[in-house]
MOPAC internal coordinates of N, CA, C and O (Angstrom, degrees):
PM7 1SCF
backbone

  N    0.0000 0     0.00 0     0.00 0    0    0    0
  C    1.4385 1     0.00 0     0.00 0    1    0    0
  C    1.5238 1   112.17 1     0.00 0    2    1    0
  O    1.2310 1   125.01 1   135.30 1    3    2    1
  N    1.4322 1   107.98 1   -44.70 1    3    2    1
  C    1.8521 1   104.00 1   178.27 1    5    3    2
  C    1.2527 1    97.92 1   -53.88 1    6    5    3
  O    1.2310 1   113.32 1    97.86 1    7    6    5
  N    1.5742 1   130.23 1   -82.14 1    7    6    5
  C    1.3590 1   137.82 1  -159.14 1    9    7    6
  C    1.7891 1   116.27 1   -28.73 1   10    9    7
  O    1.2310 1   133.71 1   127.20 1   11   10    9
  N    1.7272 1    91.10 1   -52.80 1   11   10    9
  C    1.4885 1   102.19 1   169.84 1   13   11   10
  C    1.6548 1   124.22 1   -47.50 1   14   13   11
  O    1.2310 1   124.83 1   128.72 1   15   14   13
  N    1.7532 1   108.33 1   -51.28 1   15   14   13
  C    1.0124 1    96.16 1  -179.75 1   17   15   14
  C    1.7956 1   118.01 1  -102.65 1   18   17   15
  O    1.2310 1   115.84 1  -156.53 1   19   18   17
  N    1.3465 1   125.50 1    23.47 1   19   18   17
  C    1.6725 1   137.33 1   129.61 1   21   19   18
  C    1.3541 1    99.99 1   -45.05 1   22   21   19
  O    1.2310 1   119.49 1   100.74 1   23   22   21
  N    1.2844 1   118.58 1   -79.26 1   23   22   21
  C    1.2449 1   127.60 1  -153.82 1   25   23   22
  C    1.7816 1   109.75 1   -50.70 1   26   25   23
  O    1.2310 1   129.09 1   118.50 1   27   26   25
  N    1.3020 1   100.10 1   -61.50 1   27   26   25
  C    1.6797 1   105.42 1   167.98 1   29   27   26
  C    1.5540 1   107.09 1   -60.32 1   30   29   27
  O    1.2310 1   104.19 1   173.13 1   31   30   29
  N    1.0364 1   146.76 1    -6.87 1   31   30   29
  C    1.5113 1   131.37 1   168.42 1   33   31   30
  C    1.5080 1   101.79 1  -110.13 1   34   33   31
  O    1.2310 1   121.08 1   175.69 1   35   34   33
  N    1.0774 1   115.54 1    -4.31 1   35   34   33
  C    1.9674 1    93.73 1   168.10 1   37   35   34
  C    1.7676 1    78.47 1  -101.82 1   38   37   35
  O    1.2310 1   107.87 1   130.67 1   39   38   37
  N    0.9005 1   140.25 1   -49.33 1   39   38   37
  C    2.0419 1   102.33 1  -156.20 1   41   39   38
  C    1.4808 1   113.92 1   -73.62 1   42   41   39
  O    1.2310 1   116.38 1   174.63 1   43   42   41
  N    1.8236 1   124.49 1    -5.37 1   43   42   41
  C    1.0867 1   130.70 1   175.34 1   45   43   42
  C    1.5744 1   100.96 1   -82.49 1   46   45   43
  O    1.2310 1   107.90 1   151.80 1   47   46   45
  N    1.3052 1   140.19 1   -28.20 1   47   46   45
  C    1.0887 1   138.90 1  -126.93 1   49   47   46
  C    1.8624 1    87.20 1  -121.49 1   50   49   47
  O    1.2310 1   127.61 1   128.53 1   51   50   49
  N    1.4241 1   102.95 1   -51.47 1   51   50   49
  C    1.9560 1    98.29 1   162.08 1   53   51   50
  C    1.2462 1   111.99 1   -81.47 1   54   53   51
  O    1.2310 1   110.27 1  -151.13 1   55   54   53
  N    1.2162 1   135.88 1    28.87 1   55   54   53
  C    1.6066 1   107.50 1   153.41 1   57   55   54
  C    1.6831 1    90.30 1    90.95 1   58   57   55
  O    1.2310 1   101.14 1   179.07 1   59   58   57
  N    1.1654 1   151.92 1    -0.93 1   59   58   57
  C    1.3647 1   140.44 1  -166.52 1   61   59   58
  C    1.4370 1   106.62 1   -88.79 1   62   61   59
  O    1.2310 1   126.87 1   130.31 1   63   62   61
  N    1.4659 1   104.40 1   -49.69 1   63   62   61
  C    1.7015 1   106.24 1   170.46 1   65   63   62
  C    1.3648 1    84.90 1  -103.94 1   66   65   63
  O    1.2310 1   126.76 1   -47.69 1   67   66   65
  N    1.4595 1   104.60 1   132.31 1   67   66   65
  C    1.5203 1   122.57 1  -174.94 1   69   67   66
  C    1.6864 1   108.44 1   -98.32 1   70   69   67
  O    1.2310 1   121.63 1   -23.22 1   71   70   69
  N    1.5806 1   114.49 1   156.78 1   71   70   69
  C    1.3240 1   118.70 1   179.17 1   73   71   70
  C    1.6999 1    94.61 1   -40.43 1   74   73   71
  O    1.2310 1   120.70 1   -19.50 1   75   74   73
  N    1.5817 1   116.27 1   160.50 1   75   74   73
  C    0.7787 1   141.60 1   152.20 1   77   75   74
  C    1.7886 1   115.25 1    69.84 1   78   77   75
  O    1.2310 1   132.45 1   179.32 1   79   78   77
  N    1.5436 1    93.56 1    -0.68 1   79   78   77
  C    1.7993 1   117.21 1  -172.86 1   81   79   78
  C    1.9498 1    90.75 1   -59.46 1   82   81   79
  O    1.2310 1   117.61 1   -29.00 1   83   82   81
  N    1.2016 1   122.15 1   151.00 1   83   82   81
  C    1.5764 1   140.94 1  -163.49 1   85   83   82
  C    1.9171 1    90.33 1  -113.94 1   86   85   83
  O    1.2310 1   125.61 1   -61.26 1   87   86   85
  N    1.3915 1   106.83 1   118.74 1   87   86   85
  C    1.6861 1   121.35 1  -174.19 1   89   87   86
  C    1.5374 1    93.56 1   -73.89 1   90   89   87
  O    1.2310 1   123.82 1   -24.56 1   91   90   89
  N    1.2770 1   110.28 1   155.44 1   91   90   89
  C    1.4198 1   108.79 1   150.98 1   93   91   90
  C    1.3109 1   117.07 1   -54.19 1   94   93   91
  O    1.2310 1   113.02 1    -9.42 1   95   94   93
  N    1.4188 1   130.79 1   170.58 1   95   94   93
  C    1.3568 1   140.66 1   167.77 1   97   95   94
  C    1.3827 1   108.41 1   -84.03 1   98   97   95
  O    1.2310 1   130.81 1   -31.22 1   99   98   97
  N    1.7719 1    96.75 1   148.78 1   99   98   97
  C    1.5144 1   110.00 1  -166.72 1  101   99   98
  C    1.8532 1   103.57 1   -45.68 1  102  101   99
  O    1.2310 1   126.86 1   128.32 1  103  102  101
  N    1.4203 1   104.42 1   -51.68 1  103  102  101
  C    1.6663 1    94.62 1   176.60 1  105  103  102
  C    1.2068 1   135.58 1   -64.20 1  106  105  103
  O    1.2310 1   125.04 1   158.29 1  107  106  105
  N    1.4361 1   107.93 1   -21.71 1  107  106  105
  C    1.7549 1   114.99 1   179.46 1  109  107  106
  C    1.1187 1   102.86 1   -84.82 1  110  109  107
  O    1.2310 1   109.62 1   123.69 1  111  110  109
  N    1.1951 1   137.08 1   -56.31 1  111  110  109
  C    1.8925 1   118.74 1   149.71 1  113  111  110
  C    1.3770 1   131.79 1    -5.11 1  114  113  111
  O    1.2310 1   137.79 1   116.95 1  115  114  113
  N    1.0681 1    83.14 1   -63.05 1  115  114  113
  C    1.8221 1    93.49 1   179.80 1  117  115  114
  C    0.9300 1   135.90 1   -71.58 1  118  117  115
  O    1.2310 1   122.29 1   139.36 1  119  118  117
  N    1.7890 1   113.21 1   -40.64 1  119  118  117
  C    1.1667 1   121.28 1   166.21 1  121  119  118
  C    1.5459 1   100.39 1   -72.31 1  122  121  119
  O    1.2310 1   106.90 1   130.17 1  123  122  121
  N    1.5193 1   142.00 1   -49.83 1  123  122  121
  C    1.6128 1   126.31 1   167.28 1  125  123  122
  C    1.1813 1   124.72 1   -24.22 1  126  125  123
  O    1.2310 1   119.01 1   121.91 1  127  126  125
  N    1.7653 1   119.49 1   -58.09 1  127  126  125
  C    1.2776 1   143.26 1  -172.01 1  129  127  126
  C    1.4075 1    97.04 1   -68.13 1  130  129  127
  O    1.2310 1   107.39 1   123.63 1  131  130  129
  N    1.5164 1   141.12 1   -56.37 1  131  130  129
  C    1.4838 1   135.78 1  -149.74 1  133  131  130
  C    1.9741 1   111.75 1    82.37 1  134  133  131
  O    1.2310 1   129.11 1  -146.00 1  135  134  133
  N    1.1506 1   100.06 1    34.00 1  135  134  133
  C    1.7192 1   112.61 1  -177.29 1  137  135  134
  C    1.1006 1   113.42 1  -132.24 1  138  137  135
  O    1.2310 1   116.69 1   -13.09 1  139  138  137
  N    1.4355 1   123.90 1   166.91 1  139  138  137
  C    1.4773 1   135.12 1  -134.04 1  141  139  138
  C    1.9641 1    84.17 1  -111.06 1  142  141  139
  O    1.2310 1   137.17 1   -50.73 1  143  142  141
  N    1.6875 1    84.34 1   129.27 1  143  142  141
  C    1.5568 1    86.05 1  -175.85 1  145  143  142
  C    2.0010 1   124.32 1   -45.30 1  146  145  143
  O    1.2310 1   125.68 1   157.84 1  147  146  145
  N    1.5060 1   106.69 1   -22.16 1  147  146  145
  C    1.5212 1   118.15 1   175.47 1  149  147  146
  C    1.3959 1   106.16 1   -69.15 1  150  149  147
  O    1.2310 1   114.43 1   156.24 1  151  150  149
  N    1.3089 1   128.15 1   -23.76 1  151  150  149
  C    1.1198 1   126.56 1  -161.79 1  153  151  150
  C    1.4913 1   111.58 1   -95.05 1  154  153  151
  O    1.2310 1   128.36 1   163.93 1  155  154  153
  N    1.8216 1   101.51 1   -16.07 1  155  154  153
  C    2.2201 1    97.46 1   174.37 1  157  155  154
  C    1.6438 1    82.43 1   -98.57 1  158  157  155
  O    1.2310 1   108.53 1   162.77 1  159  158  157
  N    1.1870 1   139.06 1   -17.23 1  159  158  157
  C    1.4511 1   133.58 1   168.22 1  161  159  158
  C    1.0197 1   112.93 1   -36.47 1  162  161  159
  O    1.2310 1   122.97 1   111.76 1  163  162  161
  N    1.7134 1   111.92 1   -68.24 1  163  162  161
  C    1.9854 1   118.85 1  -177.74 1  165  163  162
  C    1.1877 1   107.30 1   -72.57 1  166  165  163
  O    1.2310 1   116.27 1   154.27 1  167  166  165
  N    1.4144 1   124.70 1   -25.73 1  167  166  165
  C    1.5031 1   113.86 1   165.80 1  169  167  166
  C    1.1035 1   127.81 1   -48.46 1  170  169  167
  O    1.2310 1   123.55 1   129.23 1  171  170  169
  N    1.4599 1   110.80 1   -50.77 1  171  170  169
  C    1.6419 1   108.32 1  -171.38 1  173  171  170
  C    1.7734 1   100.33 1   -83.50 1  174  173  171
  O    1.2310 1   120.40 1   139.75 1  175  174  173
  N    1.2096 1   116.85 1   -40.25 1  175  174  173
  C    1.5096 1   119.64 1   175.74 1  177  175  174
  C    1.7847 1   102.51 1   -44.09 1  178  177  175
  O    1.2310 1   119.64 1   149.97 1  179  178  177
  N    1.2128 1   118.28 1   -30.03 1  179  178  177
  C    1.8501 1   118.60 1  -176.34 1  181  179  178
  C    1.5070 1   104.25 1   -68.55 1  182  181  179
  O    1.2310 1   130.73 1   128.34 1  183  182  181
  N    1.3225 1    96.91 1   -51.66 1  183  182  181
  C    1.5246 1   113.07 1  -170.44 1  185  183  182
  C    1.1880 1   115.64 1   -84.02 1  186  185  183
  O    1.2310 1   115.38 1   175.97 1  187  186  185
  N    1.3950 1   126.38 1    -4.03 1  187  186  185
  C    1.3827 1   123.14 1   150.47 1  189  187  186
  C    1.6704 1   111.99 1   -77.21 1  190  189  187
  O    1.2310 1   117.65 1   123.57 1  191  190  189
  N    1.0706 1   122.08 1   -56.43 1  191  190  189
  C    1.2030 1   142.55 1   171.35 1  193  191  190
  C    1.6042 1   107.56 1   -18.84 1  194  193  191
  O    1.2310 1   130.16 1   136.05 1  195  194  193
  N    1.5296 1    98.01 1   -43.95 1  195  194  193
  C    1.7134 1    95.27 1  -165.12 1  197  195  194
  C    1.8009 1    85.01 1  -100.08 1  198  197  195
  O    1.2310 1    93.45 1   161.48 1  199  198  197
  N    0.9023 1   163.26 1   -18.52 1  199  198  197
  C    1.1810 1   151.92 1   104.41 1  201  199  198
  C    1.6991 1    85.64 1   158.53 1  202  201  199
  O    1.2310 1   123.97 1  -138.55 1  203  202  201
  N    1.7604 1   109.99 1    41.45 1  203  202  201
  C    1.5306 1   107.14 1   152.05 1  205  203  202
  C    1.8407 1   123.00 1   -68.45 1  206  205  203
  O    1.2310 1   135.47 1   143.06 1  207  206  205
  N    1.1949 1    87.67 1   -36.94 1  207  206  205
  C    1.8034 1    87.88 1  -178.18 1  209  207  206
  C    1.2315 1   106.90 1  -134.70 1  210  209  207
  O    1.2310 1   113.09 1   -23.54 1  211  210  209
  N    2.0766 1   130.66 1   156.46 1  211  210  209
  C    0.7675 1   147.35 1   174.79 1  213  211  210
  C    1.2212 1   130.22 1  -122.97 1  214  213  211
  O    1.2310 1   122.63 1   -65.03 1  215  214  213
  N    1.6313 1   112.56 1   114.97 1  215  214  213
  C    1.6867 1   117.87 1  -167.67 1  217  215  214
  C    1.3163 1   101.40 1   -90.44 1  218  217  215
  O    1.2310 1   128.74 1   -41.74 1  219  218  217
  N    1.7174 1   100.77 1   138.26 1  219  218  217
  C    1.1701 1   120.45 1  -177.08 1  221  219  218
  C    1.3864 1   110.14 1  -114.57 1  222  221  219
  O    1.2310 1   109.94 1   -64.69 1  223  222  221
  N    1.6209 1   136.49 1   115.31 1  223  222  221
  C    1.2802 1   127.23 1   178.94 1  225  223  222
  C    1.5547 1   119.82 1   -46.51 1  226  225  223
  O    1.2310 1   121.56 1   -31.19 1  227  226  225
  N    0.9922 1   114.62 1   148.81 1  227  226  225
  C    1.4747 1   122.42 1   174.02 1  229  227  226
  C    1.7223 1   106.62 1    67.78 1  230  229  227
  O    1.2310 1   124.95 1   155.06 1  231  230  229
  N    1.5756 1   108.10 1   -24.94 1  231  230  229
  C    1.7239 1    83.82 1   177.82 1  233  231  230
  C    1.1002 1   114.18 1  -131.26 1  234  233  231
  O    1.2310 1   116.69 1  -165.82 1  235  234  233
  N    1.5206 1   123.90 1    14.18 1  235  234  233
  C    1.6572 1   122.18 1   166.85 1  237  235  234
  C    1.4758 1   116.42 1   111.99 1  238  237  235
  O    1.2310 1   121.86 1     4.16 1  239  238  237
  N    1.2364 1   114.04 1  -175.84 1  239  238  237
  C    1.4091 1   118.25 1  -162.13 1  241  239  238
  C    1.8069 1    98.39 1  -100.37 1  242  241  239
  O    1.2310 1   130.02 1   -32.61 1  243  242  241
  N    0.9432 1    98.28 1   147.39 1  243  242  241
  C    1.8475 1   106.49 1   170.55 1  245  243  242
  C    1.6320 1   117.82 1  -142.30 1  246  245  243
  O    1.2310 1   120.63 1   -40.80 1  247  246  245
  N    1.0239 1   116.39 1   139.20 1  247  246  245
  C    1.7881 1   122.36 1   166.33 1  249  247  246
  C    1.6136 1   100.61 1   -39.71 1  250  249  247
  O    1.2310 1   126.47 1   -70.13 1  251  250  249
  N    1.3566 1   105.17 1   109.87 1  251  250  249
  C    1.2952 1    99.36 1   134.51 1  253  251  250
  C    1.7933 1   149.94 1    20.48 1  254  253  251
  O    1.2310 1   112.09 1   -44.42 1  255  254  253
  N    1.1534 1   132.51 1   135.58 1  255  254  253
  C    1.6499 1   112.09 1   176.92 1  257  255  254
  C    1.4342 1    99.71 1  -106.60 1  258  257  255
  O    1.2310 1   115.00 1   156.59 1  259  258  257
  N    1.1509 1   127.08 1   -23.41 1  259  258  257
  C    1.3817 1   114.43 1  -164.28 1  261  259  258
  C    1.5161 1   108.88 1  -131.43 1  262  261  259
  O    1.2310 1   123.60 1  -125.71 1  263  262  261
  N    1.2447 1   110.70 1    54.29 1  263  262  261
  C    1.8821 1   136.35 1   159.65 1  265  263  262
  C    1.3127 1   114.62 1   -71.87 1  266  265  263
  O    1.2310 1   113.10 1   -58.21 1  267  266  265
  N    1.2960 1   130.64 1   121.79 1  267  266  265
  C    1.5309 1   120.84 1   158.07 1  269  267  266
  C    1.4809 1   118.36 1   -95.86 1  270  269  267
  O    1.2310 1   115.97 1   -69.19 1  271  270  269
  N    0.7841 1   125.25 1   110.81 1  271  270  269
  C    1.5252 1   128.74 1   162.10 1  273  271  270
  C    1.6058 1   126.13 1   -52.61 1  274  273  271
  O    1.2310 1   132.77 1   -55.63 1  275  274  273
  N    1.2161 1    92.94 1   124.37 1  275  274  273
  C    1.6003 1   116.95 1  -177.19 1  277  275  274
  C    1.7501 1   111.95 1  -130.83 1  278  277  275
  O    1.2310 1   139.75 1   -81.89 1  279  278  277
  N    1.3739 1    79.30 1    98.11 1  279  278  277
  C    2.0507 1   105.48 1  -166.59 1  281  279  278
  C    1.5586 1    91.37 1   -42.70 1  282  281  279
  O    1.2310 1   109.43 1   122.19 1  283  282  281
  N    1.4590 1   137.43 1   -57.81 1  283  282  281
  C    1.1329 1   143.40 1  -136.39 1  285  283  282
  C    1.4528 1   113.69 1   -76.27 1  286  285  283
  O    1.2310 1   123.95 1   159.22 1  287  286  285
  N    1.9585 1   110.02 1   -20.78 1  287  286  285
  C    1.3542 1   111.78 1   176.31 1  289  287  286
  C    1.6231 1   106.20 1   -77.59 1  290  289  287
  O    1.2310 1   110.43 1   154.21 1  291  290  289
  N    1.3866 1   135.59 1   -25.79 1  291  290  289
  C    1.4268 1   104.91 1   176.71 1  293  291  290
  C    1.4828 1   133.55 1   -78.09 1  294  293  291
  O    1.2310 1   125.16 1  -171.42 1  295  294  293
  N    1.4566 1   107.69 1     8.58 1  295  294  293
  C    1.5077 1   112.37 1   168.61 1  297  295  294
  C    1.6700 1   105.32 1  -100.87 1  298  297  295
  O    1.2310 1   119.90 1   166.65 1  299  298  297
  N    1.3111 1   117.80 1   -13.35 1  299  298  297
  C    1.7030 1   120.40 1   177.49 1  301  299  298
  C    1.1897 1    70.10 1   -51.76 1  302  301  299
  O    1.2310 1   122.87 1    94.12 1  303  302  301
  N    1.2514 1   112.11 1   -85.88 1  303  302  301
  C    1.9846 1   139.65 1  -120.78 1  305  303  302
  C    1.4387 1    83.51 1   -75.28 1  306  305  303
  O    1.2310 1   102.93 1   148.51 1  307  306  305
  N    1.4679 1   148.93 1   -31.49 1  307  306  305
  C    1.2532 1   132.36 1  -172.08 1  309  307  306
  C    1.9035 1   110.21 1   -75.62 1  310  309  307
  O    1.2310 1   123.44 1   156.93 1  311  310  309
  N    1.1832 1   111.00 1   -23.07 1  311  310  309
  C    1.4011 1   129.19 1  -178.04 1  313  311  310
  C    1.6589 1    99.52 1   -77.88 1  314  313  311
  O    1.2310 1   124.72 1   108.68 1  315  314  313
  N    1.3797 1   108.55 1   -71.32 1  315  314  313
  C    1.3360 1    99.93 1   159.05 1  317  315  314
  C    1.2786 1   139.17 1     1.59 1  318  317  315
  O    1.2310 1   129.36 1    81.47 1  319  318  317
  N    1.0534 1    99.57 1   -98.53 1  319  318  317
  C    1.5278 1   126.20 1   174.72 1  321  319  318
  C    1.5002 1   117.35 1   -62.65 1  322  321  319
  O    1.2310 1   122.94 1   168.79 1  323  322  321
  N    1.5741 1   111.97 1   -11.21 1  323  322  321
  C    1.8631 1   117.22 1   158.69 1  325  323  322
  C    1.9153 1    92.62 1   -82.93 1  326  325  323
  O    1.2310 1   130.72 1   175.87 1  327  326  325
  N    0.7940 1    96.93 1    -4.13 1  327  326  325
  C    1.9756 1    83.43 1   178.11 1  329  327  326
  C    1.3325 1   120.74 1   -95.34 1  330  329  327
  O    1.2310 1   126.54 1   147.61 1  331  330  329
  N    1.8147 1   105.03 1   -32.39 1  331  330  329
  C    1.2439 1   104.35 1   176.47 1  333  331  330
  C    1.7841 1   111.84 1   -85.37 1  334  333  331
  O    1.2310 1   124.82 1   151.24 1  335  334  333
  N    0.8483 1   108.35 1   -28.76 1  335  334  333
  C    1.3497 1   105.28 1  -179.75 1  337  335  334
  C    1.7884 1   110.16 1   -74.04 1  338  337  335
  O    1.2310 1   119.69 1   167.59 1  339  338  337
  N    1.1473 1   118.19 1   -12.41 1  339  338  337
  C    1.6435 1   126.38 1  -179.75 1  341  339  338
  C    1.3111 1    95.30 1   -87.03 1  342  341  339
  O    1.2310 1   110.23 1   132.52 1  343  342  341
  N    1.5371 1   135.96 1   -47.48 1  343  342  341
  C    1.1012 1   134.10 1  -163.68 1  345  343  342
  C    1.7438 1   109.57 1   -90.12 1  346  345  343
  O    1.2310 1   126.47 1   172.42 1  347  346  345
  N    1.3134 1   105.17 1    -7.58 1  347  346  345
  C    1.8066 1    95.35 1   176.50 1  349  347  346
  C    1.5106 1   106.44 1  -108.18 1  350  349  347
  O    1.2310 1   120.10 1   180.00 1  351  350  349

């Protein structure tokens, strides 16, 4: 779930998934990722929370309108997440 949601806040955060870009669905996530459907649940529930993305009933989650992108976090969070996966 961390890695997942690193990963979704550095490509929202450079401009990769763009304002208003449409998330996969909680299940196509999951089944992509290999994670327990609760687990892209609290993801996107985090990342709404910090008011990166906004769920819309009936038609899904989307980026945000007013995100700035900062190129430099998807190599943090890509380094990152080569650490946790080296260390488990």
């Amino acid at each position: 779930g961390l890695q997942l949601s690193l990963r979704l806040r550095a490509l929202i955060a450079t401009g990769r998934l763009p304002a208003g870009e449409r998330l996969p669905s909680v299940r196509r996530l999951a089944e992509w990722a290999g994670v327990n459907l609760n687990t892209v649940r609290g993801v996107y529930a985090g990342l709404e929370a910090t008011g990166l993305v906004v769920s819309q009933q009936g038609r899904g989650t989307f980026v945000a309108a007013d995100v700035r992108a900062a190129p430099e976090l998807e190599e943090i969070a890509a380094v990152f997440a080569a650490h946790l996966v080296a260390d488990s």
